[in-house]
ZATI-457574 format. One line per 8 residues: number of its first residue (from 1); their letters; for each residue x, y, z of C-alpha. Coordinates in pm, 1 decimal, always signed. Each point is the difference from the previous one (the first is absolute). Example, Ala and Ser with C-alpha at 12.3 -4.5 7.8 and 13.67 -1.06 7.14 Angstrom:
BEGIN
1) AS) +1230.0 -450.0 +780.0  +137.0 +344.0 -66.0
END
This chain:
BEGIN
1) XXXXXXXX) -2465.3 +14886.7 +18289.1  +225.8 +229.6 +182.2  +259.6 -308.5 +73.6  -3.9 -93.6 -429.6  +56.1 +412.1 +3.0  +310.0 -7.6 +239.5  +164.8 -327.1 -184.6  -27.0 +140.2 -298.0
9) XXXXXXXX) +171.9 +280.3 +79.9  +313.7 -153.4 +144.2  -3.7 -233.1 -268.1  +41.1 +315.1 -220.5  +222.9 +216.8 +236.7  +232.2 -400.8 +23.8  -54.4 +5.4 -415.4  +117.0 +369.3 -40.7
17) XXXXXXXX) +312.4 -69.0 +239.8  +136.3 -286.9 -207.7  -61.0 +148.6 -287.1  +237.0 +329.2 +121.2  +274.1 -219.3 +177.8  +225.3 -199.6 -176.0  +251.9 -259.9 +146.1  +355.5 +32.7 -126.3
25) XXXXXXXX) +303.6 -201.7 +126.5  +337.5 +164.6 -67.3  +98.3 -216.2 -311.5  -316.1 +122.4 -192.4  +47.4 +318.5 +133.1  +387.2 +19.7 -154.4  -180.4 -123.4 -359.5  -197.9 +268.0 +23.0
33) XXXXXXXX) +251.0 +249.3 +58.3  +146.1 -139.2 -290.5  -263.1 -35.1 -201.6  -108.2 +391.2 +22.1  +221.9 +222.4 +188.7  +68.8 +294.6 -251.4  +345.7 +86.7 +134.0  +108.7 -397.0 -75.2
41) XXXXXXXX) -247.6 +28.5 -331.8  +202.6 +369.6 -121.5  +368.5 -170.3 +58.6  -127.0 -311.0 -184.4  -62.9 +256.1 -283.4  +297.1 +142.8 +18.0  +177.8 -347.5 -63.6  -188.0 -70.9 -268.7
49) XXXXXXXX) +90.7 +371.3 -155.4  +349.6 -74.8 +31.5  -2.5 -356.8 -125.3  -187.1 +133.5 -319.4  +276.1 +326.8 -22.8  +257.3 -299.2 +17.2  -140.7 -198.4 -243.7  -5.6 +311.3 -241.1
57) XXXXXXXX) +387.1 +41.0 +30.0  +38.8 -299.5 -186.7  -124.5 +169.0 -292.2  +325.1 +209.2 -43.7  +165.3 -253.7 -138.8  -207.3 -21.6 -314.3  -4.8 +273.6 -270.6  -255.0 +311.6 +36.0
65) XXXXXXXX) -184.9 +39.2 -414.4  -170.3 +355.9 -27.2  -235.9 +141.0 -274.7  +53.5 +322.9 -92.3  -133.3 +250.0 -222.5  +128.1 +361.3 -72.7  -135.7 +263.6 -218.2  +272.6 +289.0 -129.8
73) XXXXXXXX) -65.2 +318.5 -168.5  +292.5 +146.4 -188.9  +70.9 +359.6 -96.2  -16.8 -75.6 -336.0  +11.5 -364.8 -251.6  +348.8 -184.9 -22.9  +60.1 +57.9 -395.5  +340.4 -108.7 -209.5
81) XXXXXXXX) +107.0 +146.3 -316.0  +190.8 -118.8 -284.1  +269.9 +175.9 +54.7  +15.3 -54.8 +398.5  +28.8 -381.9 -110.3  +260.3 +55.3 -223.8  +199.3 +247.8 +257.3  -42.8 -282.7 +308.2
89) XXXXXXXX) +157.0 -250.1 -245.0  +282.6 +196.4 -142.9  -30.8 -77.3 -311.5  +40.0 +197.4 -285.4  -220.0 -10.6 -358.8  +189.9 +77.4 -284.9  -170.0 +352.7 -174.3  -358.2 -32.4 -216.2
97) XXXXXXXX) -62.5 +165.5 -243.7  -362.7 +107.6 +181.0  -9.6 +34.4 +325.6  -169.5 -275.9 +270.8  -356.5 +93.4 +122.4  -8.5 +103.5 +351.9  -143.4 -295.8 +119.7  -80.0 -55.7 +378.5
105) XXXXXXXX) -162.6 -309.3 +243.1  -167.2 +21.5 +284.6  +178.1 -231.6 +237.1  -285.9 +97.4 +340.4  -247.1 +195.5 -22.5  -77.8 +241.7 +347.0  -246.3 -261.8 +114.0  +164.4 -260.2 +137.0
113) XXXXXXXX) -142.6 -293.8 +206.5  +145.3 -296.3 +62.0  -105.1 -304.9 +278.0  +249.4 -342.9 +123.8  +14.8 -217.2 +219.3  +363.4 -9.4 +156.3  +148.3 -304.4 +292.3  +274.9 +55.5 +222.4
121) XXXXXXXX) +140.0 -291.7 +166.3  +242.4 +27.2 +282.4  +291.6 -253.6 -36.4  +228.2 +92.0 +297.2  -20.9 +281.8 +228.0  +255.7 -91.0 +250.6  -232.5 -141.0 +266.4  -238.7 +223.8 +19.1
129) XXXXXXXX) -306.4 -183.9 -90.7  +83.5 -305.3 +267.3  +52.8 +264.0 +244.5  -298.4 +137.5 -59.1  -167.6 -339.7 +52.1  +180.9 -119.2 +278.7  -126.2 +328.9 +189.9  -375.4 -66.9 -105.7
137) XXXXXXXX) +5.0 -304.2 +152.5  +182.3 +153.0 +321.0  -266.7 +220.8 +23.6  -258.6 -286.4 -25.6  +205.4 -141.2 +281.3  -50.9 +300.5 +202.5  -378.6 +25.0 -48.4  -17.7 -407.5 +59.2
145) XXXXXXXX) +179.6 +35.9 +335.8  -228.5 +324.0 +92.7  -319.3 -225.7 -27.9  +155.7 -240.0 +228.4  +79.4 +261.7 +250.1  -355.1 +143.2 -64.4  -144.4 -305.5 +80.5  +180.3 -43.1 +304.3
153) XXXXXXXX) -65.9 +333.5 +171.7  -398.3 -132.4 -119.0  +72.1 -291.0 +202.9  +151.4 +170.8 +337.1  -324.8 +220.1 -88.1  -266.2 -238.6 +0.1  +146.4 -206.9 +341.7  -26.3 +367.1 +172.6
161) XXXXXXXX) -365.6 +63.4 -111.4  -111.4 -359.4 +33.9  +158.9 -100.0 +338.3  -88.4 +365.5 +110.3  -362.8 -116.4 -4.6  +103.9 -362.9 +112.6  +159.3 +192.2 +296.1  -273.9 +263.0 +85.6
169) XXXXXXXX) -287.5 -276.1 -27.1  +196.4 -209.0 +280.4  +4.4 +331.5 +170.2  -358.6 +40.3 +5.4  -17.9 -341.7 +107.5  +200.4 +103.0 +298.6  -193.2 +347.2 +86.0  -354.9 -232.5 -50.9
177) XXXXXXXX) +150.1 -300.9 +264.2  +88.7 +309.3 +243.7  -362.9 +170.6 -92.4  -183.4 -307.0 +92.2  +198.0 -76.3 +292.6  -26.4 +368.4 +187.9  -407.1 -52.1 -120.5  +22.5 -330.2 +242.4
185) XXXXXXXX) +178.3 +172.5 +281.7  -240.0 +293.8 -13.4  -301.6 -191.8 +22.2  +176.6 -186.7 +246.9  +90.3 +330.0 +180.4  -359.3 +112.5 -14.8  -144.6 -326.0 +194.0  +275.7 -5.4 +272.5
193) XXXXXXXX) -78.2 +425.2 +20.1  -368.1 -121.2 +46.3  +110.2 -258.3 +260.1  +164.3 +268.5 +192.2  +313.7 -196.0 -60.7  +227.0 +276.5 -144.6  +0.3 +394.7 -48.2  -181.8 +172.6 -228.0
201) XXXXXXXX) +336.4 +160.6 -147.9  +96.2 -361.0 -69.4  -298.7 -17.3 -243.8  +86.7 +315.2 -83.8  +372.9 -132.9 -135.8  -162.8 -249.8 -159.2  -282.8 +220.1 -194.7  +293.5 +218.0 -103.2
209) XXXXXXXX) +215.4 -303.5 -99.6  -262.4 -177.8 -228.9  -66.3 +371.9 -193.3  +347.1 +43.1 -19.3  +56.8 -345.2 -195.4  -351.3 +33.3 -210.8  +229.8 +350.2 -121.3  +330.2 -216.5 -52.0
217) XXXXXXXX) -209.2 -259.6 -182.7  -189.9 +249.8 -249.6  +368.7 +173.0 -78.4  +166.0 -352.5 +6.1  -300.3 -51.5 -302.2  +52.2 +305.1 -165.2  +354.8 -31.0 -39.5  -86.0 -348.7 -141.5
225) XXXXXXXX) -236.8 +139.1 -236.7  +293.2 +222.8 -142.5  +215.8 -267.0 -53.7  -248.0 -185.0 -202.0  -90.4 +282.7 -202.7  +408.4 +33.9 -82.7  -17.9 -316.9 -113.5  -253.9 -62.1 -197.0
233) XXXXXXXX) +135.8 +322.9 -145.1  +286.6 -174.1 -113.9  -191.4 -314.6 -149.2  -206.4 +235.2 -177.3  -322.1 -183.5 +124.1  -305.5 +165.0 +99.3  -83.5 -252.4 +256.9  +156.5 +4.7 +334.2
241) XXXXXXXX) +217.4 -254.1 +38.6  +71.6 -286.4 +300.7  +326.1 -120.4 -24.0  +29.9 -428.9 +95.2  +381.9 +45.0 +30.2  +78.9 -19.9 +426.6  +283.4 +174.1 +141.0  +270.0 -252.9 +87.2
249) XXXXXXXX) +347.5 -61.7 +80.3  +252.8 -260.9 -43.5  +230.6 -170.9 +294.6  +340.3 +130.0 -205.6  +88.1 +85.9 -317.9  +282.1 -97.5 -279.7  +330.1 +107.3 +36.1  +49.6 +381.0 -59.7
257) XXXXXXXX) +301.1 -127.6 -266.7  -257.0 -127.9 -223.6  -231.6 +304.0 -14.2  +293.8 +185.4 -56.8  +118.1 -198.4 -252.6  -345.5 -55.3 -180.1  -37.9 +416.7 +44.0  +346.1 +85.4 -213.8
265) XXXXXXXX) -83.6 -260.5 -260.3  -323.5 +119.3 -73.6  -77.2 +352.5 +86.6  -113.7 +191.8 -300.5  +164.8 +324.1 +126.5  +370.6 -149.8 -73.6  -131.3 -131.0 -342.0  -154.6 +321.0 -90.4
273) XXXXXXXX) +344.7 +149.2 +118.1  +184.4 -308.7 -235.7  -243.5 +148.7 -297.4  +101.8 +379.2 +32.2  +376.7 -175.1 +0.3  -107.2 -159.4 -309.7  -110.4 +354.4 -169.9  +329.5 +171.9 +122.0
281) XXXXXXXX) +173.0 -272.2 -170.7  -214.8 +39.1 -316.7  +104.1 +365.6 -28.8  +351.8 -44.5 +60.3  -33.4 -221.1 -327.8  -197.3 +224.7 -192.1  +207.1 +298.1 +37.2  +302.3 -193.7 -72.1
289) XXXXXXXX) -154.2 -87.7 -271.7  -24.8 +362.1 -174.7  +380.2 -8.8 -11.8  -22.0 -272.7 -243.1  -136.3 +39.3 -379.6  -346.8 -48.4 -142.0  -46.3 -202.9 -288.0  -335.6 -99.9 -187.6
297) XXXXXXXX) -177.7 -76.2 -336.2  -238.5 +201.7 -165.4  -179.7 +5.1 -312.4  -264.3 +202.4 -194.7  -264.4 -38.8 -222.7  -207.3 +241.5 -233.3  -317.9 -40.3 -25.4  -139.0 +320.4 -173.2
305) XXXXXXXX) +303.6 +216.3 -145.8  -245.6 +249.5 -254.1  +25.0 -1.6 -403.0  +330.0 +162.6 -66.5  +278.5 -45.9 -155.5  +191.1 +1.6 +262.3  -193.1 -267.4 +218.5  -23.8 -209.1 -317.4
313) XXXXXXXX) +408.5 -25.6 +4.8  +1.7 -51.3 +380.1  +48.2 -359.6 +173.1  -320.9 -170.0 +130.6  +175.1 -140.2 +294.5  +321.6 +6.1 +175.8  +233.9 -161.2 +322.1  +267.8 +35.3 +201.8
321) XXXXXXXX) +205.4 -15.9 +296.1  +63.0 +308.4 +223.6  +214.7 +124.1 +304.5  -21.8 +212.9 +266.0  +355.8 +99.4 +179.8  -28.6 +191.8 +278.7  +267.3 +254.9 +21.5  -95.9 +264.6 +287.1
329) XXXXXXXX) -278.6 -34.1 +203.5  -199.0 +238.6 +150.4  -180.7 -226.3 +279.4  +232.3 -30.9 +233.8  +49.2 -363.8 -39.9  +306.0 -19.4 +199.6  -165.7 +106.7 +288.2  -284.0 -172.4 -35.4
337) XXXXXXXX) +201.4 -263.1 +39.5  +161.1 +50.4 +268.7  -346.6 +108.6 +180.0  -93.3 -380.5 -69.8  +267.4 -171.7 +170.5  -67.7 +256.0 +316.7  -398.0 -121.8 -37.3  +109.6 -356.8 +7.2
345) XXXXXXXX) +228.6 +99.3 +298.4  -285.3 +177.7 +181.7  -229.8 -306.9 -38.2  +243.3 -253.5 +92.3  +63.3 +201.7 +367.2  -381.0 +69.4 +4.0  -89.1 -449.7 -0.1  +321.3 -1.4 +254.3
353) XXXXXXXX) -185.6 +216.9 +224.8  -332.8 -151.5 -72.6  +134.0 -335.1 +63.2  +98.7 +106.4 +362.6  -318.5 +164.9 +59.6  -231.7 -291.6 -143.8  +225.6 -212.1 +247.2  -65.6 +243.0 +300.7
361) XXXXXXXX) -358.6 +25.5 -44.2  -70.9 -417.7 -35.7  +206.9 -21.8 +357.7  -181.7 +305.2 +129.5  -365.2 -182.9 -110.4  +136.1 -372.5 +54.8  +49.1 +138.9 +381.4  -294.1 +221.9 +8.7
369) XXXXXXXX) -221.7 -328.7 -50.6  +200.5 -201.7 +246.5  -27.8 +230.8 +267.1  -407.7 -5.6 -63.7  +0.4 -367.2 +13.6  +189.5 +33.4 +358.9  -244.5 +250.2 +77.9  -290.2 -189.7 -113.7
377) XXXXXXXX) +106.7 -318.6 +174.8  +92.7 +168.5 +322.8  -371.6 +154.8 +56.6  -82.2 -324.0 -10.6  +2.9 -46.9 +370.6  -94.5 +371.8 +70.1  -326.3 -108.7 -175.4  -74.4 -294.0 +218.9
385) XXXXXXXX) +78.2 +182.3 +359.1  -229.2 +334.9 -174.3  -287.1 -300.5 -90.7  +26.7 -118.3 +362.9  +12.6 +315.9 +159.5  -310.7 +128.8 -133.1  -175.4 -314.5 +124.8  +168.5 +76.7 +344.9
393) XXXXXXXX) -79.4 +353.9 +56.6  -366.9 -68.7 -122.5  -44.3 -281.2 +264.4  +153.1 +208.6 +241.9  -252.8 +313.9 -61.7  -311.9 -219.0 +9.8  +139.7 -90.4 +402.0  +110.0 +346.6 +79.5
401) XXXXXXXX) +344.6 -59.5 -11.8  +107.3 +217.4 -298.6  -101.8 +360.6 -108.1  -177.5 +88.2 -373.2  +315.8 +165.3 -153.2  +188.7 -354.8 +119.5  -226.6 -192.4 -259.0  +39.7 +259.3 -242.3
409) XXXXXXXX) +366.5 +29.3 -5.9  -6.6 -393.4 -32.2  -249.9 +90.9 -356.1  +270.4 +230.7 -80.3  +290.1 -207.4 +38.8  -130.2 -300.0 -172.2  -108.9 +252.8 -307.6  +328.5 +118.0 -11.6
417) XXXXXXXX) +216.4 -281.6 +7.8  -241.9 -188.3 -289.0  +22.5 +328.9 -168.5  +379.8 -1.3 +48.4  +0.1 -344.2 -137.4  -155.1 +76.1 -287.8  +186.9 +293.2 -97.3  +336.9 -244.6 -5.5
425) XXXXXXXX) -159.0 -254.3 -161.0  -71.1 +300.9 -276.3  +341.4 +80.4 -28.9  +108.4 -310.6 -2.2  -218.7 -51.5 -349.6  +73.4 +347.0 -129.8  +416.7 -40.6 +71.9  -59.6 -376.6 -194.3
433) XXXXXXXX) -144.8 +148.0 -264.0  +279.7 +254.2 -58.7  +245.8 -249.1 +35.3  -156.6 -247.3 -270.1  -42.3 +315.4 -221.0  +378.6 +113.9 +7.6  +65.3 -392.1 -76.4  -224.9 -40.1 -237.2
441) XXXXXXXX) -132.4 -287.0 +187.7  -348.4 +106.7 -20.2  -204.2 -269.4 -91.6  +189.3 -194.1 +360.4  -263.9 +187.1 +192.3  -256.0 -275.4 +9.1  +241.9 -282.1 +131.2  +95.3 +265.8 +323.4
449) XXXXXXXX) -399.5 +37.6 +41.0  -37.3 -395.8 -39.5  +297.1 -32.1 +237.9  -130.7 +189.0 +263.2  -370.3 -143.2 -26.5  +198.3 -317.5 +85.9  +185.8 +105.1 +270.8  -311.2 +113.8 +160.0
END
């Protein structure tokens, strides 16, 4: 009974830790990222606000119709007289022999309210309308090209927090090899102590050793625990998460020309640069274009005029053709103007400069992950004389022939150099990463980890 008691309870402890860890390669990782980062998720919103602002300017180029409705109160009714007719003719009647009533007609009385419906329809306003849709869609540009760049700091991102825990597990693998091995030589210290074979400070060393890596290990874990918390911080997952992606490198890479190339082609920064251009442009146009007259249509209709005489005699409906000429303006136009062309100037020196520093830092990454591969591939024979060494020293303890703090430096070593090792094959991944990035050459990354899975 107490055997079914203790299976079933690592069946549930095995249960509840698959349940809470989740296996992610770097590919679904990226989707996710994707998928549900907010920063990518707000910028993607902010393309589609702009797209939908662009799409509105369109609508300046077909005529606004209001409704409107006013109500008036006069001082007093509009009336006419006879003789007011009579005087605004200039007419004279010849003299009656009785004279005319004083007739009079009330033209408006003091309540007045009248509603129409009146369209305006722009004809030509000297470029002002194109203008203003050639610096929506500039705009649209901009926010386009800061999704891109969004997404690309997201991807740098997620290859630090992912490989971070790629890295520290391999370091834990490390501090646990170096754990079990000063375990070995302390029991094996113990014996030959027992055997009268060595001095009891030797199994002293070696006591002191195996703590001291049990401490490395449970910080070494720690730190591992951190990184995994990061990053299942950034996939928004509750679970904690196991990455499948391996560290790696690759024997050499493609010509630094080509990233280089690829980088000025394609970076978003320039085109978001190219799209403020664009609006400097646009407003160079549209100022110029308040020099230059306004012309449009325009027509009214009554709908409700009252009962008077007065809106009895007055047209129903009524077109025409109107102008606007500006004569002085008090917008400063001119230098408006002016401040244009210097924005265009200040953007064209600003993707100069760019260009030379987007060039500087592909060399400066392009070399960073060459020198890791160097460094990676010359541990490679540090690592086989650290392996052997350790097997050395430990032989040579068990026949008296070497000290304690010989076998542990040997541990050391060998931790170090794998450690080392590690650590440049990190660098090598996180420098790769940057460099596809800047190129946008991102989905390349799983032909370099195919490439070096077949090197191996």
């Amino acid at each position: 009974m107490l055997k079914i008691t203790r299976l079933s309870a690592l069946l549930t402890t095995f249960m509840s830790l698959s349940v809470c860890a989740k296996s992610v390669d770097f590919d679904s990782a990226w989707k996710n990222v994707l998928n549900n980062h907010n920063g990518i998720a707000a910028e993607r919103m902010n393309v589609q606000r702009q797209e939908s602002l662009a799409s509105g300017t369109s609508d300046l180029n077909l005529p606004s119709v209001t409704l409107s409705a006013n109500y008036t109160y006069l001082d007093d009714d509009v009336t006419v007289s006879a003789s007011q007719l009579l005087d605004s003719t200039g007419a004279s009647l010849p003299p009656l022999p009785i004279p005319l009533p004083n007739l009079t007609s009330t033209l408006t009385e003091r309540d007045i309210f009248t509603s129409s419906i009146r369209a305006i329809w722009p004809i030509f306003t000297g470029g002002r309308i194109s203008a203003a849709e050639n610096a929506a869609e500039g705009k649209t540009d901009e926010a386009r090209s800061k999704l891109k760049m969004k997404q690309q700091a997201s991807y740098e991102d997620l290859a630090k927090y992912y490989f971070s825990v790629v890295l520290a597990n391999e370091v834990v693998k490390t501090y646990s090899e170096v754990e079990q091995g000063l375990a070995k030589h302390r029991d094996n210290a113990i014996k030959l102590q027992q055997q009268g074979q060595i001095a009891k400070v030797e199994r002293l060393q070696a006591d002191a050793s195996y703590d001291k890596a049990r401490v490395d290990l449970r910080k070494a874990q720690q730190d591992s625990d951190i990184a995994k918390a990061a990053l299942a911080s950034m996939l928004q997952s509750k679970e904690t998460i196991t990455p499948e992606t391996e560290l790696f490198t690759n024997p050499s890479l493609p010509q630094l020309s080509a990233f280089i190339d690829n980088t000025l082609n394609t970076y978003p920064g320039l085109d978001l640069l190219d799209a403020k251009e664009r609006q400097a442009s646009s407003l160079i146009k549209a100022e110029k274009g308040r020099y230059y007259p306004e012309v449009y249509l325009y027509g009214n209709y009554n709908l409700y005029e009252g009962d008077s005489l007065s809106a009895e005699i007055a047209p129903d409906w009524m077109v025409g053709i109107g102008v606007n000429v500006p004569l002085i303006d008090n917008k400063g136009r001119s230098d408006k103007v002016v401040a244009a062309h210097n924005a265009i100037q200040q953007v064209q020196y600003l993707k100069k400069q760019a260009q030379q520093d987007l060039a500087l830092l592909v060399e400066k990454t392009y070399r960073e992950a060459l020198q890791a591969i160097d460094e990676y591939e010359g541990l490679a024979s540090s690592l086989e004389l650290a392996s052997e060494n350790v097997l050395l020293r430990e032989k040579a303890f068990k026949q008296g022939l070497s000290t304690s703090l010989d076998v542990v430096d040997a541990e050391l070593y060998l931790a170090s150099i794998k450690t080392q090792r590690s650590l440049a094959s990190f660098n090598y991944v996180i420098s790769l990463v940057k460099l596809l990035a800047l190129s946008d050459q991102t989905d390349t990354f799983v032909q370099y980890q195919l490439q070096a899975r077949e090197g191996k």
